[in-house]
N, C-alpha and C positions, 0 to 999 in steps of 0.2 A: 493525443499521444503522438510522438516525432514518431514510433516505432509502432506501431499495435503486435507484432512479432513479439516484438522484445519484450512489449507488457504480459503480454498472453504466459510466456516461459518464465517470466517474473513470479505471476502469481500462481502457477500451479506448479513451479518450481518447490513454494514453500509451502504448499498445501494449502493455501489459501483462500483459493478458488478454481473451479476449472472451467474449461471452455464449454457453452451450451452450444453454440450455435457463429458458426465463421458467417455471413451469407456475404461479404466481398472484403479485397485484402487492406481495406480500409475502416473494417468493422469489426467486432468480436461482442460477443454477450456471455458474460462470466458470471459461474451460478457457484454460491455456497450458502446451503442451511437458511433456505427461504427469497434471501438476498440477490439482486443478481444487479452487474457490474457493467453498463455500459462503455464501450473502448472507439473515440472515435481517433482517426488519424486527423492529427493539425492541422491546421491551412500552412501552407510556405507564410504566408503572412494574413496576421490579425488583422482587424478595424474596429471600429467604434470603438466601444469602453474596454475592449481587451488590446487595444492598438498599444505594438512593441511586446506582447507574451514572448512572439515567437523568440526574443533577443535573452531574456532571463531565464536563470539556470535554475531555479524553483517555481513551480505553479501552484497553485491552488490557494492562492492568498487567501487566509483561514479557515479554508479548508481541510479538515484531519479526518483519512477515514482508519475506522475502527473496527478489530474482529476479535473478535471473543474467542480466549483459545483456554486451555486447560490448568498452564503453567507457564507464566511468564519467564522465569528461571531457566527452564530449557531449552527456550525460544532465546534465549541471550547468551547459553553456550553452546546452540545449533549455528548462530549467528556468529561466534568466535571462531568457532571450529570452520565452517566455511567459508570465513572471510568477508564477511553482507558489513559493512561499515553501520555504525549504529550512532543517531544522533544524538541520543539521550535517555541513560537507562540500562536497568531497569531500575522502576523508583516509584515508590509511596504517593500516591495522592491521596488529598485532605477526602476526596467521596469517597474513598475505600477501593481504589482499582490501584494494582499493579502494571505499570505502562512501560512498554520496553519502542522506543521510537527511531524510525528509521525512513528513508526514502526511496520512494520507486523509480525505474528507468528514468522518468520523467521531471520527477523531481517533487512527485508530490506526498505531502507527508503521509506515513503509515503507521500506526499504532498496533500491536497486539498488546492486549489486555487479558487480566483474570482478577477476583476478587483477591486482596491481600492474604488473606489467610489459607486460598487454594496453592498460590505459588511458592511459599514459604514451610513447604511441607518437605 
């Protein structure tokens, strides 16, 4: 993360997780519903096989993380209503999940999901 600040108020911004445990300002452990979310800060710069990350405006090349939330539908006129840019969604997929996609400070992608038939109520 360029930020672990930033990321921290990102996701318990949108209730998505909150903070467990700060132990230095270059770390965070983010807990939601079993799950928890390691936050390291960046190097100024990569090497080896991540060599130039720090230069791209998206990470996590196929990396999507995913949180199961109640209502996808609401999550996309929470995400209107306060302005959160939204890459794609929300929308039907062929497994039966309602996907509403978006990205974090850092640029990596983020999904909330719910079965088709919970959101559509």
């Amino acid at each position: 993360m360029s930020d672990v600040d930033a990321s921290v108020r990102f996701y318990e911004s949108l209730g998505l997780a909150r903070l467990k445990v700060r132990p230095t300002a270059g770390f965070a452990i983010l807990q939601s519903d079993g799950m928890q979310m390691y936050l390291h800060r960046a190097p100024d710069k990569f090497s080896g096989n991540l060599n130039g990350l720090e230069k791209e405006k998206f990470r996590g090349r196929g990396i999507i993380i995913h949180f199961s939330v109640a209502n996808v539908d609401e999550w996309a006129k929470k995400f209107s209503t306060e302005g959160h840019e939204v890459s794609l969604g929300p929308v039907d997929q062929s497994h039966g999940h309602r996907e509403l996609y978006f990205y974090d400070p850092d640029g990596y992608n983020v999904v909330v999901f719910s079965g088709i038939a919970n959101s559509k109520k």
